[in-house]
Backbone as CSV, one residue per row, in Angstrom:
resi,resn,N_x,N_y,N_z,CA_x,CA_y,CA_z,C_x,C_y,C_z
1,UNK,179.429,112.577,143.559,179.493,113.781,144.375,178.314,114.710,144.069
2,UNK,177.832,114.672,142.572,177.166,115.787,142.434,175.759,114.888,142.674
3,UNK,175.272,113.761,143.105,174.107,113.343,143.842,174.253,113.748,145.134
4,UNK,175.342,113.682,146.188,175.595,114.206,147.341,174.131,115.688,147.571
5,UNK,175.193,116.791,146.422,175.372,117.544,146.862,173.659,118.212,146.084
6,UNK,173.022,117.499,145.049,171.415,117.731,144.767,170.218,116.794,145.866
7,UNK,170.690,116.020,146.931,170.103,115.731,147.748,170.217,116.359,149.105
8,UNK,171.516,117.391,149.366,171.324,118.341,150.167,170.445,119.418,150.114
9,UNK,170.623,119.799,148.664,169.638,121.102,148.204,168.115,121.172,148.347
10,UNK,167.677,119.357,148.464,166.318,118.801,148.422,165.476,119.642,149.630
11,UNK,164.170,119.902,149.311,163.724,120.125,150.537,163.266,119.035,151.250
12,UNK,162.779,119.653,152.292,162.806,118.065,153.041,161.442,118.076,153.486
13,UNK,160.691,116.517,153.402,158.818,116.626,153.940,159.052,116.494,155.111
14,UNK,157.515,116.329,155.322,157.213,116.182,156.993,157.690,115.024,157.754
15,UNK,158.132,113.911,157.159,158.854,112.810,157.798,159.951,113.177,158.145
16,UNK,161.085,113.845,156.714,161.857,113.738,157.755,161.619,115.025,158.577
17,UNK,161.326,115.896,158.597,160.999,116.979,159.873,160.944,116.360,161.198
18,UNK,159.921,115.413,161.106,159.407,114.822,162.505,160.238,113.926,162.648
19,UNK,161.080,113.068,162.314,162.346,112.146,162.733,163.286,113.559,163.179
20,UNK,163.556,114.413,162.458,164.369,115.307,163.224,163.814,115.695,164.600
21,UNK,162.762,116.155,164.450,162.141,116.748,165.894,162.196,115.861,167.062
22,UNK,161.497,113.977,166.762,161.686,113.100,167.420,163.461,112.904,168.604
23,UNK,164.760,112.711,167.341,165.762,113.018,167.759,166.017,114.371,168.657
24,UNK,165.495,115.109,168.303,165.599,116.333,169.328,165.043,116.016,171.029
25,UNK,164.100,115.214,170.411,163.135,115.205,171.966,164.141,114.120,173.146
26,UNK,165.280,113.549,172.488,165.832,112.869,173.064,167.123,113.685,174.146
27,UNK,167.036,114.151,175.038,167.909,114.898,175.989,169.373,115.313,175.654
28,UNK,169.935,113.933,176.100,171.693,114.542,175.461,171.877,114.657,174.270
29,UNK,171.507,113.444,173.459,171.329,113.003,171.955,170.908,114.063,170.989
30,UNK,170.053,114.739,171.411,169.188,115.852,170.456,170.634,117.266,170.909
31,UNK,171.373,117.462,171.756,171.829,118.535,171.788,172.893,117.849,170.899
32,UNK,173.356,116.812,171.241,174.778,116.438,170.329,174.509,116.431,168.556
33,UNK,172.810,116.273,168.446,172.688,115.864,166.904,172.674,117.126,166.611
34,UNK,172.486,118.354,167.323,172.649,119.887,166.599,173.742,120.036,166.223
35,UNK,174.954,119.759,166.665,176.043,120.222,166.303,176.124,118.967,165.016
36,UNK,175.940,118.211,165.084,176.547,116.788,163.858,175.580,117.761,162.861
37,UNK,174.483,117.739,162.856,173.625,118.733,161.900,173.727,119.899,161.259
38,UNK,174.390,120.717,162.029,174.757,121.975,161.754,176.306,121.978,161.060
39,UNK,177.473,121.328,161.462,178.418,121.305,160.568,178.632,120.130,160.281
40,UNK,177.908,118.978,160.114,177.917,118.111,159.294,177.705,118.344,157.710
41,UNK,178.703,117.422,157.016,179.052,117.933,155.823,177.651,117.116,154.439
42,UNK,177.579,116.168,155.407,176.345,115.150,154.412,174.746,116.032,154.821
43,UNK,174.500,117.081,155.171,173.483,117.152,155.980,172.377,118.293,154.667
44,UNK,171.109,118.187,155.101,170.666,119.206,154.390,171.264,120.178,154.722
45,UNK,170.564,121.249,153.398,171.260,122.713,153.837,169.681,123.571,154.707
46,UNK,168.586,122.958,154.365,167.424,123.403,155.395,167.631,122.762,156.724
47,UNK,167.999,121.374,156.618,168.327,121.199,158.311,169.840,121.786,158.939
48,UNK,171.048,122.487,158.199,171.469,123.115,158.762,171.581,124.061,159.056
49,UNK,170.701,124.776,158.081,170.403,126.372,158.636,169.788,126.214,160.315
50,UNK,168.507,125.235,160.128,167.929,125.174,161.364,168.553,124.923,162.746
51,UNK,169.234,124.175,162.214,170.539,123.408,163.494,171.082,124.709,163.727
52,UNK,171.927,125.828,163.397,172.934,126.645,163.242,171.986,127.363,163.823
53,UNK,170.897,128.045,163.526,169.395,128.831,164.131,169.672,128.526,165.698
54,UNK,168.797,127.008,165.871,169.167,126.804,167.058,170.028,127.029,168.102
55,UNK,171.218,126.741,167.959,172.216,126.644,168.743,172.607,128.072,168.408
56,UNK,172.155,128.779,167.954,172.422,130.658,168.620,171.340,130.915,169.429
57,UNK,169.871,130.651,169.135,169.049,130.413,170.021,169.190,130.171,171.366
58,UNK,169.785,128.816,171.454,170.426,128.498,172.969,171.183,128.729,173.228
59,UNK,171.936,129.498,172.787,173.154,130.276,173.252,172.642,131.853,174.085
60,UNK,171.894,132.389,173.515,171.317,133.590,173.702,170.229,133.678,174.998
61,UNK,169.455,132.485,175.257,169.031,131.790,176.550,169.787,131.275,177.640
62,UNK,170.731,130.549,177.213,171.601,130.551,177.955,172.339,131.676,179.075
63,UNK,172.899,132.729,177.785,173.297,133.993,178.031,172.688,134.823,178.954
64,UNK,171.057,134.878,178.721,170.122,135.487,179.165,170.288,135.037,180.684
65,UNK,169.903,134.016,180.540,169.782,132.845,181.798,170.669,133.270,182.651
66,UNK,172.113,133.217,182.416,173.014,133.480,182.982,172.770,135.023,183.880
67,UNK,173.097,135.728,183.069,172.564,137.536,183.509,171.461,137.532,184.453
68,UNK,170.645,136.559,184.322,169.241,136.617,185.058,169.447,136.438,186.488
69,UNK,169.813,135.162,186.623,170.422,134.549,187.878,171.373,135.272,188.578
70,UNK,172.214,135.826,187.872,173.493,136.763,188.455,172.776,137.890,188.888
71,UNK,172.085,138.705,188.088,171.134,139.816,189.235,170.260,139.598,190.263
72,UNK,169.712,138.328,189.995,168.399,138.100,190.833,169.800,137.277,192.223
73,UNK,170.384,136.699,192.092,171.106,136.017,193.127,171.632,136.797,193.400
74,UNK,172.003,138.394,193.531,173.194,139.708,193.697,171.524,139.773,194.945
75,UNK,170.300,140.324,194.354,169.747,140.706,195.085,169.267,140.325,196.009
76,UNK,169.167,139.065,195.794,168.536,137.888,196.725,169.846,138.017,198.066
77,UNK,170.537,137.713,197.280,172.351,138.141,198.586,172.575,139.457,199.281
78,UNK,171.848,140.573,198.726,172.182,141.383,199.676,171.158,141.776,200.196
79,UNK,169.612,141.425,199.877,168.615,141.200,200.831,168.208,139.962,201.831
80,UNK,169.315,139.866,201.760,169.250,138.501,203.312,170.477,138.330,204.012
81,UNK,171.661,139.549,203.431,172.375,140.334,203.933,171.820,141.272,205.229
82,UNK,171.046,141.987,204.556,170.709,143.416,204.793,169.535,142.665,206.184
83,UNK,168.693,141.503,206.244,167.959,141.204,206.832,168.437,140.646,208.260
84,UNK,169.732,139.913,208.183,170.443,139.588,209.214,170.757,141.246,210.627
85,UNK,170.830,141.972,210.130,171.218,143.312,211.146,169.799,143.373,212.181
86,UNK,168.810,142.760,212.027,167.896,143.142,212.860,167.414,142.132,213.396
């Protein structure tokens, strides 16, 4: 257990960085490996900070995203509302 838990603490090189990043670049796969990453229990604790980072990240874009569309589509709707009367 206590090898477990001094190979989490490890930092991690540029390999594995870029195998992480690689997995990321993969569409569904890379969103599903954030969550296995982030509360996965075998996982670094630098790649789960990052994972956990992330996925508030995209949450907050998301969020954004959301709000964005909802005003811009409010206005877009009642200026082609408003355009129909004439």
């Amino acid at each position: 257990m206590e090898e477990i838990q001094n190979a989490n603490q490890k930092t991690m090189s540029v390999k594995d960085w870029l195998i992480t990043l690689l997995i990321m670049a993969i569409p569904l796969v890379g969103f599903i490996m954030l969550f296995v990453y982030a509360f996965g229990n075998n996982e670094n604790v630098n790649k789960q900070n990052w994972a956990k980072a992330q996925l508030i990240v995209l949450a907050i874009v998301i969020g954004l995203m959301i709000v964005f569309f909802s005003v811009f589509g409010a206005i877009f709707s009642s200026a082609m509302a408003g355009s129909q009367n004439y």
